[in-house]
C-alpha positions, 0 to 999 in steps of 0.5 A: 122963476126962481129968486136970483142968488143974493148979490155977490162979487164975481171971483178974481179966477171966474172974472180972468177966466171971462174976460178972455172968453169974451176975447175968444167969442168976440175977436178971434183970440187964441185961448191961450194968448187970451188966457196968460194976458188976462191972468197977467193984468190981474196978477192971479196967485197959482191956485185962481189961474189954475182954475180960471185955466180950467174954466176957458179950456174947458168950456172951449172943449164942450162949448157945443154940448153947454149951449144945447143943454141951456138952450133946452132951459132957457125960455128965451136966446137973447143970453147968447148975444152977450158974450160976457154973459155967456161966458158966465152963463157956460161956465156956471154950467160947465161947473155943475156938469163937470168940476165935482169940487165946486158945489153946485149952489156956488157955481150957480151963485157965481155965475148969476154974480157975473150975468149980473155984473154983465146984464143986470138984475134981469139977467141974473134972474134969467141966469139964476132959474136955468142954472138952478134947472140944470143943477137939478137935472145933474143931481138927478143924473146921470151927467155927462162923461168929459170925453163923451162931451167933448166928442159929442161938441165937436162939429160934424165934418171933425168927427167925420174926418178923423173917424176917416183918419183914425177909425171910431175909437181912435177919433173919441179916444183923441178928442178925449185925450187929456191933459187939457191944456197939455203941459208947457214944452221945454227942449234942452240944448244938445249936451245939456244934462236932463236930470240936472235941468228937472232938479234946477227947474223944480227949485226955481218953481218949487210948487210946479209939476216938472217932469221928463217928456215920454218921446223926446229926449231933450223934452222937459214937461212943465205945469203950474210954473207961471211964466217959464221963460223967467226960469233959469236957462231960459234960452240958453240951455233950453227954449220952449217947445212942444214935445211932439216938435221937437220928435218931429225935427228929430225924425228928420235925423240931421247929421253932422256936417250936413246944409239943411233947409228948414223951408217953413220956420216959423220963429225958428224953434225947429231951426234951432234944434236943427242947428244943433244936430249938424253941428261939426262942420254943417250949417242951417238955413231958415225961409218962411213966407213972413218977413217978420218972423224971420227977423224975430228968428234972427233976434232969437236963439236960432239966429245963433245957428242960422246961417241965411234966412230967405223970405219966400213963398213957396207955392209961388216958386223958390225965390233965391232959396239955393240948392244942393241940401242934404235935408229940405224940412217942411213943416207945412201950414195947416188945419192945426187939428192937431193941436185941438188940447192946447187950441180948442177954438180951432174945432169951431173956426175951421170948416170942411171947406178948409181941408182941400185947400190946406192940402193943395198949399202943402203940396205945392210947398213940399214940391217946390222946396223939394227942388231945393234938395241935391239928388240922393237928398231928404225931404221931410214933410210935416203937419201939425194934423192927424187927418188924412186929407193933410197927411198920407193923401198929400204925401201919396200925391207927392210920391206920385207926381213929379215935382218941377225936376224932382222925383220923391220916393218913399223912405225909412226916417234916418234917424234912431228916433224915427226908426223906434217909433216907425221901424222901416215905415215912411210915415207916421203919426204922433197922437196926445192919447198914444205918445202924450204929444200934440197930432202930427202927421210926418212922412220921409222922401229921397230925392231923385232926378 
Protein backbone atom coordinates (compact mmCIF):
# COMPACT_ATOMS: atom_id res chain seq x y z
CA UNK A 1 0.00 0.00 0.00
CA UNK A 2 0.85 3.24 -0.77
CA UNK A 3 2.10 5.96 1.99
CA UNK A 4 -1.01 7.98 3.12
CA UNK A 5 -1.18 11.55 1.58
CA UNK A 6 0.75 13.86 4.13
CA UNK A 7 -1.91 15.22 7.04
CA UNK A 8 -4.04 18.13 5.97
CA UNK A 9 -7.05 20.00 6.91
CA UNK A 10 -10.58 18.90 5.41
CA UNK A 11 -11.78 22.10 2.90
CA UNK A 12 -14.69 24.45 4.34
CA UNK A 13 -16.50 23.18 0.72
CA UNK A 14 -15.69 19.28 1.08
CA UNK A 15 -16.47 19.29 5.14
CA UNK A 16 -20.37 21.14 4.28
CA UNK A 17 -20.52 18.96 1.39
CA UNK A 18 -19.84 15.71 3.85
CA UNK A 19 -21.73 16.63 6.67
CA UNK A 20 -24.89 16.42 4.65
CA UNK A 21 -24.15 13.37 2.87
CA UNK A 22 -23.75 11.95 6.07
CA UNK A 23 -27.35 13.33 6.80
CA UNK A 24 -28.81 11.98 3.31
CA UNK A 25 -27.16 8.21 4.17
CA UNK A 26 -28.08 8.29 7.72
CA UNK A 27 -31.42 10.07 8.33
CA UNK A 28 -33.12 10.31 5.17
CA UNK A 29 -32.58 13.87 4.74
CA UNK A 30 -33.48 15.81 1.46
CA UNK A 31 -30.05 16.79 -0.25
CA UNK A 32 -31.19 19.96 -0.63
CA UNK A 33 -32.46 20.80 3.07
CA UNK A 34 -29.24 19.17 4.16
CA UNK A 35 -27.11 21.02 1.74
CA UNK A 36 -28.59 24.92 2.44
CA UNK A 37 -28.55 23.84 6.57
CA UNK A 38 -24.97 22.65 6.45
CA UNK A 39 -23.72 25.78 4.25
CA UNK A 40 -25.63 28.19 6.30
CA UNK A 41 -23.93 27.01 9.84
CA UNK A 42 -20.46 27.40 8.10
CA UNK A 43 -21.34 30.75 6.33
CA UNK A 44 -19.42 29.34 3.09
CA UNK A 45 -18.62 32.40 0.77
CA UNK A 46 -20.14 31.56 -3.01
CA UNK A 47 -17.41 29.91 -4.49
CA UNK A 48 -17.07 26.93 -1.74
CA UNK A 49 -20.97 26.48 -1.54
CA UNK A 50 -20.97 26.04 -5.23
CA UNK A 51 -18.60 23.48 -5.24
CA UNK A 52 -19.62 21.82 -2.07
CA UNK A 53 -23.35 21.85 -4.09
CA UNK A 54 -21.63 20.24 -6.94
CA UNK A 55 -19.90 17.60 -4.65
CA UNK A 56 -23.58 16.27 -2.95
CA UNK A 57 -25.50 16.58 -6.24
CA UNK A 58 -23.15 14.90 -7.91
CA UNK A 59 -22.33 12.01 -5.78
CA UNK A 60 -26.19 11.42 -5.30
CA UNK A 61 -26.47 11.14 -9.20
CA UNK A 62 -23.73 8.53 -9.82
CA UNK A 63 -23.61 7.31 -6.23
CA UNK A 64 -23.99 3.55 -7.72
CA UNK A 65 -21.34 3.54 -10.26
CA UNK A 66 -18.95 5.30 -7.46
CA UNK A 67 -19.47 2.45 -4.97
CA UNK A 68 -19.08 -0.47 -7.87
CA UNK A 69 -15.68 1.32 -9.19
CA UNK A 70 -14.32 1.41 -5.13
CA UNK A 71 -15.64 -1.88 -4.37
CA UNK A 72 -13.66 -3.50 -7.59
CA UNK A 73 -10.20 -1.29 -5.43
CA UNK A 74 -11.05 -1.90 -2.22
CA UNK A 75 -9.69 -5.01 -0.59
CA UNK A 76 -11.81 -4.78 2.28
CA UNK A 77 -15.89 -3.20 2.73
CA UNK A 78 -15.72 -2.00 5.94
CA UNK A 79 -15.46 1.94 4.50
CA UNK A 80 -18.92 1.53 3.85
CA UNK A 81 -20.42 1.39 7.27
CA UNK A 82 -19.00 4.58 8.15
CA UNK A 83 -21.13 7.12 6.27
CA UNK A 84 -18.54 9.88 7.02
CA UNK A 85 -15.90 8.28 5.65
CA UNK A 86 -17.83 7.21 2.52
CA UNK A 87 -18.73 10.49 2.00
CA UNK A 88 -15.19 11.04 1.81
CA UNK A 89 -14.34 8.15 0.04
CA UNK A 90 -17.36 9.05 -3.11
CA UNK A 91 -16.40 12.39 -3.18
CA UNK A 92 -12.47 11.95 -3.66
CA UNK A 93 -13.60 9.48 -6.19
CA UNK A 94 -16.35 11.56 -7.94
CA UNK A 95 -13.51 14.38 -8.16
CA UNK A 96 -11.05 12.12 -10.25
CA UNK A 97 -13.73 10.69 -12.46
CA UNK A 98 -15.69 13.86 -13.09
CA UNK A 99 -14.34 17.55 -11.88
CA UNK A 100 -11.56 18.03 -14.66
CA UNK A 101 -10.71 21.35 -12.73
CA UNK A 102 -9.46 19.45 -9.48
CA UNK A 103 -6.23 17.84 -10.25
CA UNK A 104 -6.37 14.20 -9.15
CA UNK A 105 -3.49 14.37 -6.31
CA UNK A 106 -5.59 17.09 -4.66
CA UNK A 107 -8.76 15.22 -4.90
CA UNK A 108 -7.08 12.35 -3.43
CA UNK A 109 -5.12 14.40 -0.75
CA UNK A 110 -8.58 15.80 0.48
CA UNK A 111 -10.37 13.10 0.76
CA UNK A 112 -7.74 10.85 2.73
CA UNK A 113 -7.73 14.26 4.65
CA UNK A 114 -11.53 13.70 5.60
CA UNK A 115 -11.08 9.48 5.78
CA UNK A 116 -8.78 10.37 8.38
CA UNK A 117 -10.53 13.08 10.13
CA UNK A 118 -13.53 10.47 10.32
CA UNK A 119 -11.44 7.15 10.73
CA UNK A 120 -7.99 7.63 11.65
CA UNK A 121 -4.51 6.97 10.16
CA UNK A 122 -5.92 3.52 9.19
CA UNK A 123 -8.33 4.72 7.43
CA UNK A 124 -6.63 7.03 5.57
CA UNK A 125 -4.36 4.66 4.61
CA UNK A 126 -7.06 2.64 3.04
CA UNK A 127 -8.60 5.70 1.60
CA UNK A 128 -4.90 6.80 0.05
CA UNK A 129 -4.16 3.33 -1.83
CA UNK A 130 -7.72 2.95 -3.54
CA UNK A 131 -7.99 6.65 -4.34
CA UNK A 132 -4.51 6.71 -5.80
CA UNK A 133 -5.92 3.03 -7.95
CA UNK A 134 -8.65 4.91 -9.27
CA UNK A 135 -6.65 7.78 -10.43
CA UNK A 136 -4.62 5.81 -12.21
CA UNK A 137 -7.15 3.98 -13.70
CA UNK A 138 -8.62 7.40 -15.00
CA UNK A 139 -5.67 8.72 -16.17
CA UNK A 140 -5.35 5.69 -18.44
CA UNK A 141 -8.70 6.06 -19.49
CA UNK A 142 -11.24 6.20 -20.80
CA UNK A 143 -13.45 7.87 -18.07
CA UNK A 144 -16.72 7.58 -17.53
CA UNK A 145 -19.32 10.38 -19.47
CA UNK A 146 -21.65 11.98 -16.78
CA UNK A 147 -24.62 11.00 -18.19
CA UNK A 148 -23.69 7.22 -18.93
CA UNK A 149 -23.01 7.16 -15.02
CA UNK A 150 -25.98 8.52 -14.27
CA UNK A 151 -27.83 6.16 -16.28
CA UNK A 152 -25.98 3.60 -15.44
CA UNK A 153 -26.30 4.22 -11.43
CA UNK A 154 -29.72 4.56 -11.56
CA UNK A 155 -31.44 1.30 -9.99
CA UNK A 156 -33.20 -1.34 -12.55
CA UNK A 157 -37.03 -0.84 -12.24
CA UNK A 158 -36.22 3.40 -12.79
CA UNK A 159 -34.64 2.43 -15.92
CA UNK A 160 -37.25 -0.20 -16.81
CA UNK A 161 -39.93 2.41 -16.12
CA UNK A 162 -39.04 5.21 -17.76
CA UNK A 163 -37.69 3.02 -20.71
CA UNK A 164 -41.75 2.02 -20.61
CA UNK A 165 -42.32 5.65 -20.39
CA UNK A 166 -40.44 7.58 -22.42
CA UNK A 167 -38.62 4.89 -24.89
CA UNK A 168 -34.60 4.11 -24.57
CA UNK A 169 -33.08 7.65 -25.75
CA UNK A 170 -35.80 9.22 -23.83
CA UNK A 171 -35.02 7.55 -20.66
CA UNK A 172 -31.09 8.40 -20.95
CA UNK A 173 -31.50 11.55 -22.34
CA UNK A 174 -33.53 12.46 -18.82
CA UNK A 175 -31.46 10.93 -16.30
CA UNK A 176 -28.70 12.83 -18.31
CA UNK A 177 -30.69 16.12 -18.11
CA UNK A 178 -28.77 18.86 -16.82
CA UNK A 179 -28.32 21.42 -14.76
CA UNK A 180 -28.08 19.44 -11.76
CA UNK A 181 -29.25 20.94 -9.11
CA UNK A 182 -31.71 23.08 -11.73
CA UNK A 183 -31.81 26.85 -11.07
CA UNK A 184 -34.28 28.24 -8.16
CA UNK A 185 -37.73 29.24 -9.30
CA UNK A 186 -39.22 32.28 -9.08
CA UNK A 187 -42.98 33.28 -10.11
CA UNK A 188 -44.02 36.92 -10.76
CA UNK A 189 -47.24 37.94 -9.31
CA UNK A 190 -49.70 38.77 -12.45
CA UNK A 191 -49.10 42.31 -13.47
CA UNK A 192 -45.58 42.26 -12.56
CA UNK A 193 -43.08 43.52 -14.99
CA UNK A 194 -40.55 40.38 -15.82
CA UNK A 195 -37.80 42.45 -17.34
CA UNK A 196 -37.77 45.07 -14.61
CA UNK A 197 -37.78 42.19 -11.81
CA UNK A 198 -34.40 40.52 -13.85
CA UNK A 199 -32.68 44.06 -13.63
CA UNK A 200 -33.70 44.38 -9.74
CA UNK A 201 -32.83 40.90 -8.96
CA UNK A 202 -29.47 41.10 -10.99
CA UNK A 203 -28.36 44.23 -8.85
CA UNK A 204 -29.74 42.83 -5.60
CA UNK A 205 -27.26 39.62 -6.32
CA UNK A 206 -24.77 41.05 -8.55
CA UNK A 207 -22.62 37.89 -8.89
CA UNK A 208 -25.65 35.32 -9.68
CA UNK A 209 -27.08 34.14 -13.05
CA UNK A 210 -30.73 35.34 -13.30
CA UNK A 211 -32.58 34.91 -16.08
CA UNK A 212 -36.33 34.52 -17.84
CA UNK A 213 -37.83 30.84 -17.50
CA UNK A 214 -38.37 29.19 -21.33
CA UNK A 215 -42.21 27.96 -20.71
CA UNK A 216 -43.64 29.90 -17.90
CA UNK A 217 -44.18 33.57 -18.51
CA UNK A 218 -44.01 34.59 -14.83
CA UNK A 219 -40.77 32.42 -14.37
CA UNK A 220 -37.61 33.90 -13.12
CA UNK A 221 -34.42 31.49 -13.11
CA UNK A 222 -32.22 32.17 -10.43
CA UNK A 223 -28.61 30.57 -9.71
CA UNK A 224 -25.84 31.32 -7.51
CA UNK A 225 -27.83 33.95 -5.51
CA UNK A 226 -27.79 32.33 -1.82
CA UNK A 227 -30.96 32.76 0.11
CA UNK A 228 -33.52 34.17 -2.24
CA UNK A 229 -36.12 35.05 -0.17
CA UNK A 230 -33.93 37.74 1.09
CA UNK A 231 -34.28 39.48 -2.18
CA UNK A 232 -36.22 42.10 -2.66
CA UNK A 233 -39.96 41.39 -3.48
CA UNK A 234 -39.70 38.16 -1.91
CA UNK A 235 -43.37 37.31 -1.36
CA UNK A 236 -45.04 40.26 -2.92
CA UNK A 237 -44.27 40.79 -6.29
CA UNK A 238 -43.07 36.99 -6.62
CA UNK A 239 -42.74 33.83 -4.59
CA UNK A 240 -40.47 30.66 -5.18
CA UNK A 241 -41.61 28.31 -7.43
CA UNK A 242 -40.38 25.72 -9.70
CA UNK A 243 -40.91 26.50 -13.48
CA UNK A 244 -42.70 23.48 -14.56
CA UNK A 245 -45.41 24.23 -11.52
CA UNK A 246 -46.20 27.28 -12.09
CA UNK A 247 -46.96 25.91 -16.30
CA UNK A 248 -48.77 23.30 -14.47
CA UNK A 249 -51.29 25.66 -12.66
CA UNK A 250 -51.42 27.50 -15.84
CA UNK A 251 -52.47 24.66 -17.93
CA UNK A 252 -55.57 24.58 -15.72
CA UNK A 253 -56.41 27.75 -17.54
CA UNK A 254 -58.54 29.40 -14.46
CA UNK A 255 -60.44 32.24 -15.40
CA UNK A 256 -61.64 35.19 -14.15
CA UNK A 257 -64.63 35.14 -11.85
CA UNK A 258 -64.53 31.40 -11.76
CA UNK A 259 -64.62 29.24 -7.78
CA UNK A 260 -61.57 26.85 -8.14
CA UNK A 261 -60.52 24.03 -5.81
CA UNK A 262 -56.84 23.49 -5.47
CA UNK A 263 -57.75 19.98 -3.92
CA UNK A 264 -54.11 18.98 -3.05
CA UNK A 265 -52.28 22.37 -1.62
CA UNK A 266 -49.52 21.56 -0.31
CA UNK A 267 -48.06 25.16 1.01
CA UNK A 268 -50.35 26.85 -1.32
CA UNK A 269 -47.91 27.98 -4.15
CA UNK A 270 -50.05 26.80 -6.79
CA UNK A 271 -53.08 28.44 -4.64
CA UNK A 272 -51.47 31.52 -5.18
CA UNK A 273 -51.11 31.65 -8.63
CA UNK A 274 -54.66 30.28 -8.95
CA UNK A 275 -55.93 33.31 -7.04
CA UNK A 276 -54.31 35.41 -9.37
CA UNK A 277 -55.69 34.05 -12.46
CA UNK A 278 -59.68 34.38 -11.13
CA UNK A 279 -59.34 37.51 -9.93
CA UNK A 280 -62.42 39.69 -10.88
CA UNK A 281 -65.15 38.30 -9.14
CA UNK A 282 -63.80 34.67 -8.43
CA UNK A 283 -62.48 33.04 -5.43
CA UNK A 284 -59.99 29.75 -4.62
CA UNK A 285 -60.06 27.25 -2.12
CA UNK A 286 -57.24 25.05 -0.85
CA UNK A 287 -57.80 21.40 1.15
CA UNK A 288 -55.04 19.12 1.83
CA UNK A 289 -54.60 15.89 4.06
CA UNK A 290 -52.03 17.88 6.39
CA UNK A 291 -53.40 20.46 8.78
CA UNK A 292 -50.47 22.17 9.37
CA UNK A 293 -49.86 22.83 5.77
CA UNK A 294 -52.96 24.49 5.85
CA UNK A 295 -52.31 26.76 8.59
CA UNK A 296 -48.56 27.37 6.94
CA UNK A 297 -51.03 28.25 3.84
CA UNK A 298 -53.14 30.50 5.45
CA UNK A 299 -49.98 32.46 7.09
CA UNK A 300 -48.31 32.68 3.73
CA UNK A 301 -49.01 34.57 0.55
CA UNK A 302 -51.63 32.39 -0.66
CA UNK A 303 -53.48 32.93 2.33
CA UNK A 304 -53.97 36.69 0.72
CA UNK A 305 -56.17 34.84 -1.86
CA UNK A 306 -57.46 31.83 -0.25
CA UNK A 307 -61.03 32.01 0.27
CA UNK A 308 -61.56 28.65 2.71
CA UNK A 309 -59.33 25.96 3.49
CA UNK A 310 -60.56 22.32 4.06
CA UNK A 311 -58.49 19.31 5.85
CA UNK A 312 -59.60 16.27 3.93
CA UNK A 313 -58.47 13.12 2.93
CA UNK A 314 -59.62 12.41 -0.30
CA UNK A 315 -59.12 8.83 -0.68
CA UNK A 316 -61.44 8.48 2.23
CA UNK A 317 -64.26 10.75 0.95
CA UNK A 318 -64.77 14.54 0.74
CA UNK A 319 -65.21 15.74 3.94
CA UNK A 320 -66.86 19.23 4.13
CA UNK A 321 -65.31 20.22 0.80
CA UNK A 322 -68.57 21.83 -1.13
CA UNK A 323 -69.34 21.44 -4.60
CA UNK A 324 -70.44 23.31 -7.56
CA UNK A 325 -66.42 24.45 -8.84
CA UNK A 326 -65.70 25.50 -12.24
CA UNK A 327 -62.16 23.88 -11.89
CA UNK A 328 -61.11 21.02 -9.26
CA UNK A 329 -56.78 20.99 -9.65
CA UNK A 330 -55.33 17.92 -8.44
CA UNK A 331 -51.95 17.81 -8.08
CA UNK A 332 -51.53 14.42 -6.69
CA UNK A 333 -48.93 12.66 -4.35
CA UNK A 334 -46.59 10.70 -5.85
CA UNK A 335 -43.39 8.79 -6.84
CA UNK A 336 -41.44 12.29 -7.37
CA UNK A 337 -39.41 10.61 -10.24
CA UNK A 338 -39.91 13.91 -11.76
CA UNK A 339 -38.01 16.03 -9.97
CA UNK A 340 -34.95 13.22 -9.68
CA UNK A 341 -32.31 16.85 -10.70
CA UNK A 342 -33.00 18.70 -7.61
CA UNK A 343 -33.73 15.18 -5.34
CA UNK A 344 -31.53 12.54 -6.61
CA UNK A 345 -31.82 10.46 -3.10
CA UNK A 346 -35.46 9.72 -4.29
CA UNK A 347 -33.86 6.92 -7.23
CA UNK A 348 -32.54 5.04 -4.19
CA UNK A 349 -35.50 5.39 -1.85
CA UNK A 350 -38.26 4.75 -3.93
CA UNK A 351 -38.91 0.82 -5.27
CA UNK A 352 -41.13 -0.76 -7.60
CA UNK A 353 -43.45 -1.73 -5.05
CA UNK A 354 -44.18 2.06 -4.71
CA UNK A 355 -45.84 2.67 -8.50
CA UNK A 356 -49.03 0.66 -7.95
CA UNK A 357 -49.77 2.18 -5.10
CA UNK A 358 -49.02 5.86 -5.80
CA UNK A 359 -51.25 4.92 -8.80
CA UNK A 360 -54.21 3.49 -6.70
CA UNK A 361 -53.84 7.10 -4.23
CA UNK A 362 -54.21 9.15 -7.20
CA UNK A 363 -56.95 7.66 -8.58
CA UNK A 364 -58.77 7.57 -5.61
CA UNK A 365 -58.13 11.25 -4.89
CA UNK A 366 -59.00 12.53 -8.44
CA UNK A 367 -62.58 10.74 -8.44
CA UNK A 368 -63.40 11.65 -5.17
CA UNK A 369 -62.46 15.32 -5.88
CA UNK A 370 -64.17 15.19 -8.86
CA UNK A 371 -67.49 15.13 -7.32
CA UNK A 372 -66.41 18.47 -6.32
CA UNK A 373 -66.85 19.84 -9.47
CA UNK A 374 -70.54 21.30 -11.23
CA UNK A 375 -71.53 19.36 -14.39
CA UNK A 376 -69.55 20.94 -17.48
CA UNK A 377 -66.71 21.71 -14.99
CA UNK A 378 -62.89 20.95 -15.32
CA UNK A 379 -60.53 18.60 -13.79
CA UNK A 380 -56.96 18.95 -13.97
CA UNK A 381 -54.87 15.95 -12.71
CA UNK A 382 -51.04 16.30 -11.93
CA UNK A 383 -48.14 14.56 -10.87
CA UNK A 384 -44.61 15.58 -10.40
CA UNK A 385 -43.88 12.14 -12.43
CA UNK A 386 -43.21 11.13 -15.97
CA UNK A 387 -43.94 7.13 -15.73
CA UNK A 388 -46.58 5.92 -17.12
CA UNK A 389 -47.85 4.03 -14.49
CA UNK A 390 -48.49 7.72 -12.36
CA UNK A 391 -49.41 9.33 -15.54
CA UNK A 392 -51.60 8.12 -18.83
CA UNK A 393 -52.63 4.85 -17.18
CA UNK A 394 -54.12 6.68 -14.15
CA UNK A 395 -55.61 9.14 -16.34
CA UNK A 396 -57.10 6.29 -18.62
CA UNK A 397 -58.69 4.43 -15.66
CA UNK A 398 -60.19 7.84 -14.85
CA UNK A 399 -61.70 8.04 -18.20
CA UNK A 400 -62.81 5.03 -17.91
CA UNK A 401 -64.86 4.46 -14.93
CA UNK A 402 -67.33 6.40 -12.97
CA UNK A 403 -66.28 8.46 -10.34
CA UNK A 404 -69.05 8.30 -7.40
CA UNK A 405 -71.56 10.29 -9.45
CA UNK A 406 -69.25 11.80 -12.10
CA UNK A 407 -68.42 11.12 -15.53
CA UNK A 408 -64.74 12.64 -16.74
CA UNK A 409 -64.14 12.81 -20.21
CA UNK A 410 -61.03 13.69 -22.08
CA UNK A 411 -60.62 17.36 -22.93
CA UNK A 412 -58.13 19.95 -24.66
CA UNK A 413 -56.52 22.32 -21.65
CA UNK A 414 -58.40 25.49 -21.69
CA UNK A 415 -55.90 27.86 -21.42
CA UNK A 416 -53.49 29.60 -24.40
CA UNK A 417 -50.42 27.71 -22.64
CA UNK A 418 -51.72 24.35 -22.70
CA UNK A 419 -52.80 24.61 -26.16
CA UNK A 420 -49.11 25.98 -27.27
CA UNK A 421 -47.38 23.01 -25.62
CA UNK A 422 -50.37 20.20 -26.26
CA UNK A 423 -52.51 21.75 -29.26
CA UNK A 424 -55.85 19.66 -29.03
CA UNK A 425 -54.23 16.63 -26.82
CA UNK A 426 -55.65 15.98 -23.06
CA UNK A 427 -52.57 15.33 -22.01
CA UNK A 428 -48.90 15.87 -21.44
CA UNK A 429 -45.53 15.78 -20.16
CA UNK A 430 -42.87 18.39 -19.22
CA UNK A 431 -39.43 16.92 -19.44
CA UNK A 432 -35.89 18.77 -17.90
CA UNK A 433 -34.07 17.75 -21.51
CA UNK A 434 -37.00 19.10 -23.60
CA UNK A 435 -38.88 22.05 -21.62
CA UNK A 436 -35.62 22.78 -18.82
CA UNK A 437 -38.38 21.97 -16.08
CA UNK A 438 -38.96 19.44 -13.49
CA UNK A 439 -41.17 16.00 -15.01
CA UNK A 440 -44.76 16.26 -15.16
CA UNK A 441 -47.26 14.52 -16.03
CA UNK A 442 -50.77 16.74 -16.72
CA UNK A 443 -54.11 15.61 -18.02
CA UNK A 444 -57.44 17.51 -18.57
CA UNK A 445 -61.28 16.38 -17.89
CA UNK A 446 -64.90 17.57 -18.18
CA UNK A 447 -66.93 16.82 -15.89
CA UNK A 448 -70.30 15.34 -16.59
CA UNK A 449 -73.23 13.52 -15.00
Amino acid sequence: MANPAPPGPVSPARAVAAAALVRVFTADAFASAALDAEIGRASLDPRDAALATELVYGVLRVEGLLDARLAELATRREYAKDAAVRAHLLMGAYSILFLDRVPAFAAVSEAVAGARAAGGERTAGFANAVLRRLASAAAAGPRPALTEAALASAPGWLRGALRRSLGRAGAAAYLGAGPVPPPIGLCLAQGEDRAAWIAALAAAAPGATIEAGAVSPRAILVRGAGDVRRLPGAGKAWIVQEEGAQVVTLLAGARPGERVLDACAGHGNKTWLLAQEVEGGGAVDASDIHPHKLSELRSGPAGINARGTYAVNWAAGTGEVPGGYDLVVVDAPCSGVGTLRRRPEIALRRTVEDLPRLAALQEAIARQAATRARAGGRLVYAVCSVLREEGEEVAERLASGDAPGVRLEPAPFASEIGRALAGEAPSLRLLPHVQGTDGYFVASFIVRD
